[in-house]
C-alpha positions in Angstrom: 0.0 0.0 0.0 1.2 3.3 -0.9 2.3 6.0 2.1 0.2 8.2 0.9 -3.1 6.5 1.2 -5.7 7.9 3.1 -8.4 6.0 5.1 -12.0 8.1 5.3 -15.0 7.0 7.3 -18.4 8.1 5.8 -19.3 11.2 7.2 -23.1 11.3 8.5 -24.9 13.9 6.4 -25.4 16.2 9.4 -21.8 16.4 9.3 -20.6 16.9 5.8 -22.5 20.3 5.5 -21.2 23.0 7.8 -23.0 24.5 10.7 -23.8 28.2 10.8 -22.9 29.5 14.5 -25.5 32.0 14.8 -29.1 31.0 13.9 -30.2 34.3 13.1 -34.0 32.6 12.6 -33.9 31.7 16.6 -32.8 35.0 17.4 -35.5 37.0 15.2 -38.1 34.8 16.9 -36.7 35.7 20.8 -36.6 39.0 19.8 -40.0 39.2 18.5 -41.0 37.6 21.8 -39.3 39.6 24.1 -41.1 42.8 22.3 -44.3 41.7 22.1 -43.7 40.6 25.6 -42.8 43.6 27.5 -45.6 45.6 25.6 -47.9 43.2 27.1 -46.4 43.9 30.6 -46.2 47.6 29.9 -49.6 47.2 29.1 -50.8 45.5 32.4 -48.3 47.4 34.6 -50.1 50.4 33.2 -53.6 49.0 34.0 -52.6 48.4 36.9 -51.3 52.4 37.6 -47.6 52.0 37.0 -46.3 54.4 34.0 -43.2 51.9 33.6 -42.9 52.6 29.5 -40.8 55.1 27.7 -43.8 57.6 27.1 -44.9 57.6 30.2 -41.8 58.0 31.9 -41.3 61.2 29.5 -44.0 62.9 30.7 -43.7 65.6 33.0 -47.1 64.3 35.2 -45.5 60.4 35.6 -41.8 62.1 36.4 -43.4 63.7 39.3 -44.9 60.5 40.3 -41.8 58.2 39.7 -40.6 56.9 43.0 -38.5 53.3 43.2 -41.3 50.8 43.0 -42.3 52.2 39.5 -38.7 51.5 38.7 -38.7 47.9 40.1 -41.6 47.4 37.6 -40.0 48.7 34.8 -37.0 46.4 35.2 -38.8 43.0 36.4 -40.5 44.1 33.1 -37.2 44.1 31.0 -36.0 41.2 33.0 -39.1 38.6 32.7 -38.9 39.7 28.4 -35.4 39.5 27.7 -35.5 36.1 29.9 -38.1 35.0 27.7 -36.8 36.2 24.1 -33.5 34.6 25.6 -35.1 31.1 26.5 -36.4 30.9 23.1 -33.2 32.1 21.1 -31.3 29.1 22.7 -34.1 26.6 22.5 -34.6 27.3 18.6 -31.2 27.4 17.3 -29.4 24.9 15.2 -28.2 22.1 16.6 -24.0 22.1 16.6 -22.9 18.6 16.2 -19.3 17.8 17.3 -19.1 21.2 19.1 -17.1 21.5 22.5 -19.2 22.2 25.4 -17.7 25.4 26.3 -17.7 26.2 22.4 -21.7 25.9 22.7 -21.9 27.6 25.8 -20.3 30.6 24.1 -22.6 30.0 21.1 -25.9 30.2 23.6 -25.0 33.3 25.3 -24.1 35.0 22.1 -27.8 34.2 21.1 -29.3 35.3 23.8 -27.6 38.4 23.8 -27.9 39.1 20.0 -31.8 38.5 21.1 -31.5 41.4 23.7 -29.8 43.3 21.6 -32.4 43.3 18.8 -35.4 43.5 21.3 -33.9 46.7 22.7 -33.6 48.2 19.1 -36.7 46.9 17.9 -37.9 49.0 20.9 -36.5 52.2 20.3 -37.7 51.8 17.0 -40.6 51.4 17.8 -41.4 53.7 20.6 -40.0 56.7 18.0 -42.4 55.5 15.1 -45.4 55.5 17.9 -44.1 58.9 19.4 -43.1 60.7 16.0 -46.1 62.0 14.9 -46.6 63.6 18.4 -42.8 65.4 18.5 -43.9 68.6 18.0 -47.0 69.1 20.4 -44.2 67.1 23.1 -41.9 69.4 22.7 -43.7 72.2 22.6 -45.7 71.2 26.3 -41.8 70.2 27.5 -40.9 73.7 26.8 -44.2 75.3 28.0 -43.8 73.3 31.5 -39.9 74.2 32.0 -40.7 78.0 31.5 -43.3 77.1 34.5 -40.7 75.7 37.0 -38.9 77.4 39.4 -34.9 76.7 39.8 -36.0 74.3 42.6 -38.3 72.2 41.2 -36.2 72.4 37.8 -33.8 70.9 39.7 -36.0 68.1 41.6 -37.3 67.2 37.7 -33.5 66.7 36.6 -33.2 64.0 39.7 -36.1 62.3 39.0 -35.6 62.4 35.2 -31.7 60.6 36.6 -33.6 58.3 38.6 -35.7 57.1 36.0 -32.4 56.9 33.6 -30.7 54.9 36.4 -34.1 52.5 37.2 -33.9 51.5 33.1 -30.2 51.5 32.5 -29.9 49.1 35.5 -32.7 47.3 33.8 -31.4 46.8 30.5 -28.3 45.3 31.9 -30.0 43.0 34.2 -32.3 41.8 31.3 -29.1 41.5 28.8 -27.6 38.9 31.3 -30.2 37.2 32.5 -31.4 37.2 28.2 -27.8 35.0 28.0 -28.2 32.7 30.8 -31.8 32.3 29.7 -30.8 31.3 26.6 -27.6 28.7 27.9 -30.6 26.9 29.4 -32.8 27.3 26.8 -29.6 25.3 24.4 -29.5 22.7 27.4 -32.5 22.0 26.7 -32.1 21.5 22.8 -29.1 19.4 23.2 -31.3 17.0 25.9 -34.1 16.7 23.4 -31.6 16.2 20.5 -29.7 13.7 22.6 -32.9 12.2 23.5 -34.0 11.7 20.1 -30.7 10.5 18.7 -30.3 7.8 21.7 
């Protein structure tokens, strides 16, 4: 036998084609989830008497009536939708045959974060296609209302308005990391069904 002769198994067929690392359908779908999601909550919490979404924490009326538990809502909100959007992200993705473990770990969390990520855009989006047509008569009422203020409760407004920033920027990073842990389990979770399937 020649030296240069080389030996090849058959590959299975889920093998020989190559395996995208990011399943951008999965992450569309979490992210759709996630938005439609916290809407939902936004919706209830405002039912309820909670002005927890981005209009009505730009109002002058809900600023003055922020205080911390309105901020609690607003992030469990965040945090219960990106753990959702993030679940999903990792529970639809492709399966990675032959991956290490820590390689698919890595893979999960990217998901769920690329999840957030387009949630939180998707968001802002849509918040300034909802609020556009309204810019003008906003800004105008903003300005109206400052004139109105006296340096001292100018200055209260400008707290409140950096509490509320605070309350949703702590929320946003809180729902981004618990978006990628939800979506690690939500690949455990693949890989036991797939596992289950293939044994």
């Amino acid at each position: 036998m020649p030296a240069d002769t080389v030996f090849s198994a058959p590959v299975p067929s889920a093998l020989a084609a190559p395996q995208a690392p990011i399943s951008w359908a999965a992450i569309w779908a979490g992210a759709a989830v996630a938005v439609a999601f916290a809407l939902v909550l936004t919706l209830a919490a405002a039912g309820l008497g909670y002005a927890t979404g981005l209009p009505g924490l730009a109002t002058r009326s809900s600023l003055a009536g922020f205080n911390p538990t309105v901020g609690a809502a607003a992030i469990v909100i965040q945090v219960l939708s990106g753990a959702l959007g993030g679940y999903l992200a990792g529970r639809l993705r492709t399966t990675w045959i032959g991956v290490h473990g820590d390689e698919s770990h890595f893979r999960d969390t990217a998901h769920g974060l690329f999840a957030w990520a387009v949630a939180t855009i998707a968001g802002v989006v849509l918040a300034a296609i909802v609020l556009a047509p309204y810019a003008d008569q906003l800004a105008a009422a903003s300005a109206a209302a400052a004139a109105d203020l006296t340096p001292a409760q100018a200055n209260r407004a400008a707290r409140i308005a950096a509490q509320s920033s605070l309350f949703i920027a702590i929320g946003m990073l809180l729902s981004a990391f618990v978006s990628a842990a939800a979506a690690r389990i939500g690949g455990l979770q693949h890989e036991a069904m797939w596992a289950k399937r293939e044994g």
